[in-house]
C-alpha positions in Angstrom: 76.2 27.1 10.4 79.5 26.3 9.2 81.4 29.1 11.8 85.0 28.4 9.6 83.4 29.2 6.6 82.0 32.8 7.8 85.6 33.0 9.6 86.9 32.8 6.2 84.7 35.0 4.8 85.0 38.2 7.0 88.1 39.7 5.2 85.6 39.7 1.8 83.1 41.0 3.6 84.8 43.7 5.5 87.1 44.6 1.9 83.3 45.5 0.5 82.1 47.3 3.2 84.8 49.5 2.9 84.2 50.5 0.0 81.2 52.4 1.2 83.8 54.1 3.4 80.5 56.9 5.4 77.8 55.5 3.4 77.5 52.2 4.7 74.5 52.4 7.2 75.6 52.5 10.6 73.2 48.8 11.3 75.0 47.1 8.8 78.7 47.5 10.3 76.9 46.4 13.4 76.0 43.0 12.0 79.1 42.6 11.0 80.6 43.4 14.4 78.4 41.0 16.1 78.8 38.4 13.1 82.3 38.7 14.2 81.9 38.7 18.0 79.5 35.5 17.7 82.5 33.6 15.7 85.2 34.7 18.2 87.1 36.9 15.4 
């Protein structure tokens, strides 16, 4: 896994989430939180 890729690619990733603002599904944001708790962000 290139980690400084995915580092790179967490602003994107949390700019789309937000635009589900409620919607998104409460496992997803936790992926992302642990996506970014893996890399160290």
């Amino acid at each position: 896994m290139n980690s400084d890729a995915w580092k790179a690619e967490i602003p994107s990733l949390e700019e789309h989430f937000a635009q589900f603002g409620r919607r998104l599904p409460a496992r997803m944001k936790k992926q992302l939180d642990e996506l970014k708790a893996r890399l160290g962000v």
